[in-house]
N, C-alpha and C positions, 0 to 999 in steps of 0.2 A: 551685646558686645562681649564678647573673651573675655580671660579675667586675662588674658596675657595683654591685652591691651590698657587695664587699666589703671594706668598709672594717676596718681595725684594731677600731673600737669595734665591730663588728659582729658581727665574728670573736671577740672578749673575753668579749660575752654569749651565744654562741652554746656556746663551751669554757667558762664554769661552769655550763654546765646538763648533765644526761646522756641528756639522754631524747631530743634530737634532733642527727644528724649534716650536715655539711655536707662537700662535693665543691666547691670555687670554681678557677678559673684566677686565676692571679698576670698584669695586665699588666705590659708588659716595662721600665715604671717603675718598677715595686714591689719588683725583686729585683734585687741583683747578687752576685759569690761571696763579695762579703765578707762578706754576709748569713748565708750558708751558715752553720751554726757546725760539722754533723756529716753524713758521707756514709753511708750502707750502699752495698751490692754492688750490683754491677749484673746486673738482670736481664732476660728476653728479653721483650718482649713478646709474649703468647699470641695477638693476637688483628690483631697487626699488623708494623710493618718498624721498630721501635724498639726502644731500650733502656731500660729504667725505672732509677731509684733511690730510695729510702727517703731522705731528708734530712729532717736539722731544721733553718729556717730562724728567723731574726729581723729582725720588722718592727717600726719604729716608729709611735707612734701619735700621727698631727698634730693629735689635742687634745692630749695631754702628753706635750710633747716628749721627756722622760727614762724614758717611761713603753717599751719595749721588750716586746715579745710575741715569743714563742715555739712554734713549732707546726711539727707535720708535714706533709711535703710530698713529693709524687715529683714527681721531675725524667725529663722525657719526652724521651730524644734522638732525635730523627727520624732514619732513614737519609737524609734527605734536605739533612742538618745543619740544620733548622730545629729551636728548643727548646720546650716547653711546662710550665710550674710547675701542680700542683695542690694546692692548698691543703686539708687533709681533718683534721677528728679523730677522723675511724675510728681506733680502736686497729689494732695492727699484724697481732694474733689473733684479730681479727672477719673479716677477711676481703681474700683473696687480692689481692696488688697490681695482677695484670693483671685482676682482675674491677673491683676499684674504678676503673682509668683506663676499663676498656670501657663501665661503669655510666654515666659520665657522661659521651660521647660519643655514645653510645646514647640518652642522654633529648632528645637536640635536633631527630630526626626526630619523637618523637612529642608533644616538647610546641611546635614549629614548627608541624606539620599543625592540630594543635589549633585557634594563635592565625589561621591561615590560613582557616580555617573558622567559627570566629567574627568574624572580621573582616569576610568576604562574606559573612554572614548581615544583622549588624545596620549594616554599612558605615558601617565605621569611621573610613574614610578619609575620609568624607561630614560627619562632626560638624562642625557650627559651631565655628570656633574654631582648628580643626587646621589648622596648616599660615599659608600666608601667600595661599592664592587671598582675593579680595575678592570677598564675597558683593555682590551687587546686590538691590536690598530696594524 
C-alpha cells in the first residue's frame, strides 16, 4: 500500500479484519521515538546494507484525537544513515523480516512497469482534464 493511503483510519479497518495483510512506509511526519513504545533486536538485512528491527509503534488518529493505534513495524537503518518505517500486520511467525522488507521494495518495479505501460497504451497523460495545459476547442 502507498504511504499516501495510509492513514490511521485506514490502518484500524485493515487490523480488524484477518484475511488481508498490509506492507505501508510511515512518512517522516508520522513517526518520532517517542512513538516507539517497544524495540526487538536488531537484525542484518538479507538482501541489502541495513539493519532492521521489529518495533511497536503508536499513532494517533486525526479523526479522534484520543483515539491512539497501535501496530508493528520495522525500523530499516540504512548503512547509508538514511531511515525507513514499515508499517505491517503480518504476524511475527508468518514470515521472515528480511523477506517482508524485500516483499515490498520488490513490488514497485513490477507494479511501476505495469502503470507505465498502461499509461502509453491509452495515454493517460492525454485525458482532458489532467494537468493545467489549455485545450484549444
Amino acid at each position: 500500500m502507498d504511504s499516501a493511503h495510509n492513514s490511521v483510519k485506514t490502518l484500524r479497518a485493515f487490523s480488524r479484519q484477518k484475511e488481508y495483510y498490509f506492507i505501508t512506509p510511515l512518512d517522516d511526519n508520522q513517526w518520532n521515538e517517542r512513538r516507539i513504545i517497544e524495540k526487538g533486536r536488531i537484525l542484518r538485512y538479507k538482501y541489502g546494507e541495513a539493519n532492521l528491527r521489529n518495533i511497536i509503534i503508536e499513532l494517533v488518529d486525526s479523526t479522534e484525537k484520543y483515539y491512539l493505534f497501535r501496530s508493528r513495524a520495522i525500523q530499516i537503518e540504512w548503512d547509508n544513515g538514511n531511515m525507513t518505517f514499515l508499517l505491517t500486520n503480518f504476524p511475527k511467525h508468518l514470515v521472515d523480516l528480511s523477506e517482508l522488507v524485500y516483499s515490498y521494495f520488490r513490488r514497485w518495479p513490477c507494479q511501476e512497469t505495469q502503470f507505465k505501460i498502461q499509461k502509453s497504451v491509452v495515454s493517460i497523460n492525454r485525458i482532458a482534464g489532467y494537468g493545467r495545459k489549455k485545450l484549444m476547442i
